[in-house]
C-alpha positions, 0 to 999 in steps of 0.5 A, spaced: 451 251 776 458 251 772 463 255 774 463 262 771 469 263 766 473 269 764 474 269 756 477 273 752 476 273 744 481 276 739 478 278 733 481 285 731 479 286 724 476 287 718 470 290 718 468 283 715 472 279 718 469 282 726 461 281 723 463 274 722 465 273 729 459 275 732 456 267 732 462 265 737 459 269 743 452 266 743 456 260 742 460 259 748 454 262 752 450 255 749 455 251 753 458 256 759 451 260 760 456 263 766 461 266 761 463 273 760 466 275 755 471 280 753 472 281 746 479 285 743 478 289 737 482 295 732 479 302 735 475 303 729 471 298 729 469 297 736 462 298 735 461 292 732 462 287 738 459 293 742 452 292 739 452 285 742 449 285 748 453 279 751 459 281 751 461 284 757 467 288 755 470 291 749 477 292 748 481 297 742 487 296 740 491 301 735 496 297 731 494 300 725 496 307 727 501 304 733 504 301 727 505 308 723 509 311 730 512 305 733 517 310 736 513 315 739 512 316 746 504 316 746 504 309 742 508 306 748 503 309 752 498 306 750 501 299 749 502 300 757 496 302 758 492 297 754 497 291 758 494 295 764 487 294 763 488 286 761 492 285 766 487 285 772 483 279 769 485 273 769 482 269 763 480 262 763 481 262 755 484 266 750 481 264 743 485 268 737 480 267 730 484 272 726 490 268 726 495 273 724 501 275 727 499 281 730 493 278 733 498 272 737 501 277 739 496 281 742 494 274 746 500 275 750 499 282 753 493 277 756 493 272 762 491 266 761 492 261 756 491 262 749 489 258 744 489 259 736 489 256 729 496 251 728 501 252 723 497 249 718 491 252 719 492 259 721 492 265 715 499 267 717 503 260 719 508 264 724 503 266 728 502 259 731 508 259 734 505 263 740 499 260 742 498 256 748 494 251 745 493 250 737 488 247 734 487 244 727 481 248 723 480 246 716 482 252 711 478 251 706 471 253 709 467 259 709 470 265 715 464 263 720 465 256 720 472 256 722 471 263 727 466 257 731 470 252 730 476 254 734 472 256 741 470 249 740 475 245 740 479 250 745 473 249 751 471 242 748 464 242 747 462 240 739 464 244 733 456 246 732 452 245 727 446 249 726 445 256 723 450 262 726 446 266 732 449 273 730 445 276 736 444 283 733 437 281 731 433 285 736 437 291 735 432 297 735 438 304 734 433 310 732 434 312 726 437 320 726 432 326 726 436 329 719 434 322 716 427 320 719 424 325 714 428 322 708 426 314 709 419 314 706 414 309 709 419 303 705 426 303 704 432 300 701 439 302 704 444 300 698 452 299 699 455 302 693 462 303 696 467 299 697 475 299 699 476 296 692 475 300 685 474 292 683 469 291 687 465 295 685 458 295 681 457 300 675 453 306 676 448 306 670 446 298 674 444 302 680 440 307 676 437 302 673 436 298 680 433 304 683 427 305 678 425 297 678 425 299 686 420 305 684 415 301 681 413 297 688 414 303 692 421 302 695 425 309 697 433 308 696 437 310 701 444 311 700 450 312 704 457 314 703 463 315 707 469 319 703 467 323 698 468 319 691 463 315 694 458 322 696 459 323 688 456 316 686 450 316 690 450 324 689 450 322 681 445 315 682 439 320 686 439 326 680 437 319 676 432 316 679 426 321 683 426 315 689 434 315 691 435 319 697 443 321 699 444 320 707 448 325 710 455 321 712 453 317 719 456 314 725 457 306 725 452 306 730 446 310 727 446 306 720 446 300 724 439 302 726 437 305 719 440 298 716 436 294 722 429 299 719 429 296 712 426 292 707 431 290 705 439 292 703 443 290 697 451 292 697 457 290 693 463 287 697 464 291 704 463 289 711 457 294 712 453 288 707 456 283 712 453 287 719 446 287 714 446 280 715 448 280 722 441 284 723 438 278 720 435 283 714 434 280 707 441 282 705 443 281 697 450 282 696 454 285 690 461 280 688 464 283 681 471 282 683 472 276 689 469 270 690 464 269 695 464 261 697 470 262 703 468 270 706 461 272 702 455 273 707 453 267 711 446 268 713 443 265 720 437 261 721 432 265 717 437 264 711 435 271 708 441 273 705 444 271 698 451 272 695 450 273 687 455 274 682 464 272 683 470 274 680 469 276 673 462 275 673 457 282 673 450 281 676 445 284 672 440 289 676 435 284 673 439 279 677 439 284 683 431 285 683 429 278 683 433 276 689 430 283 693 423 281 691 425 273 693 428 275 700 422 280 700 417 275 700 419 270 705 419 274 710 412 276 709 
């Protein structure tokens, strides 16, 4: 039996960006079946990696907020109390898939040996300079591909080859009681909200998205997390007698109601990544950024597509073929 190891993975944000890693874990237990693995991540997606089951620990960090009080009393608490934490494991590998400065500067609140992208490789060159070890990754590859590659060549097993193992698939969270009565027998969750306006894809093509879901019987579900985003689902359900507004919910609990549907459609948002990490029919919306290098990577079941680019605006014609495509190969 091989020796256990101790492996740290750092990977903080975005929302995205931390989906993207999942396929890391599974990897690293293909050729050491006795690694734990903890995983470093920004407080406020957190309950991506706890949603894995093989990762043994998960462990917050705040430099989005730390940075807006650098100062303060409270901030140094906690970077102390995080040092703490770490310091009573010493890890066997380090490994930093981000590849920003803030993130190789995490890597040395650890023990152990870190390891990360070299100058070239990384998206934030200088951060190469504190790593351990760095290791070249080609730059023009999709997010996934890269995120695998580095723990290969950091604990020398062979970059893979095979379609990502997210791990989520088996997931089953509940499904809240106050949405339980909304959901209809079949249903569609679709992601209208993004962090960019440009990102966006118009009101008047969901409508008309919704209406073609109607006629083979599909519900939309639509959940919102500010209120401009309450406002858009609010004004697409009066249009349509099959769209239903969620109440806002946590992560956690629109995991499960992503994991329970027939499909799920969204613009360029992490929420539309998690929906392929779930190894749902997935089909994702780009209006303003180019899918190639960070567009959701479907995993062995290949059920999830990208359609549209910068400057293209798919139409919900485009949009309802690919559900009903997705759909089928699954049943």
């Amino acid at each position: 039996m091989r020796a256990m190891m101790q492996i740290l993975l750092v990977k903080t944000s975005s929302m995205g960006d931390v989906i993207h890693n999942l396929p890391v874990v599974a990897d690293i237990l293909v050729h050491h079946e006795n690694a734990k693995i903890d995983w470093m991540v920004e407080e406020s997606f957190a309950e991506i990696p706890k949603l894995h089951p093989n990762v043994r620990n998960v462990i917050p960090v705040a430099v989005r907020r730390w940075r807006k009080s650098p100062l303060s009393s409270n901030t140094w608490r906690e970077i102390n109390a995080l040092k703490h934490q770490l310091g009573s494991i010493k890890y066997d590998a380090i490994i930093d898939t981000q590849g920003l400065l803030k993130s190789a500067l995490l890597t040395k609140l650890a023990q152990g040996q870190s390891h990360g992208m070299d100058f070239h490789s990384a998206r934030e060159p200088l951060a190469s300079l504190f790593y351990h070890h760095r290791h070249r990754v080609e730059v023009n590859q999709h997010a996934v591909i890269r995120n695998r590659q580095l723990p290969a060549l950091a604990l020398h097993y062979p970059v893979p080859a095979t379609a990502p193992d997210y791990g989520l698939s088996a997931i089953e969270n509940p499904i809240p009681g106050e949405v339980l009565d909304k959901t209809g027998a079949a249903y569609v969750v679709c992601l209208h909200g993004t962090s960019s306006d440009a990102k966006l894809w118009p009101t008047e093509q969901w409508i008309a998205l919704a209406h073609k879901l109607a006629k083979i019987n599909l519900t939309m579900l639509l959940p919102w997390s500010n209120p401009a985003e309450q406002a858009r689902a609010t004004m697409i359900a009066t249009q349509a007698s099959n769209a239903t507004v969620l109440p806002k919910l946590k992560l956690t609990d629109l995991a499960g109601i992503l994991a329970g549907a027939t499909a799920n459609i969204g613009v360029d948002t992490g929420l539309i990544h998690l929906s392929t990490a779930l190894n749902k029919p997935t089909v994702a919306i780009y209006t303003d950024t180019k899918p190639n290098l960070t567009g959701v990577f479907p995993s062995i079941n290949d059920l999830a597509v990208n359609i549209g680019n910068k400057g293209q605006l798919p139409s919900a014609d485009s949009v309802f073929e690919h559900v009903l495509t997705l759909i089928k190969q699954v049943k």
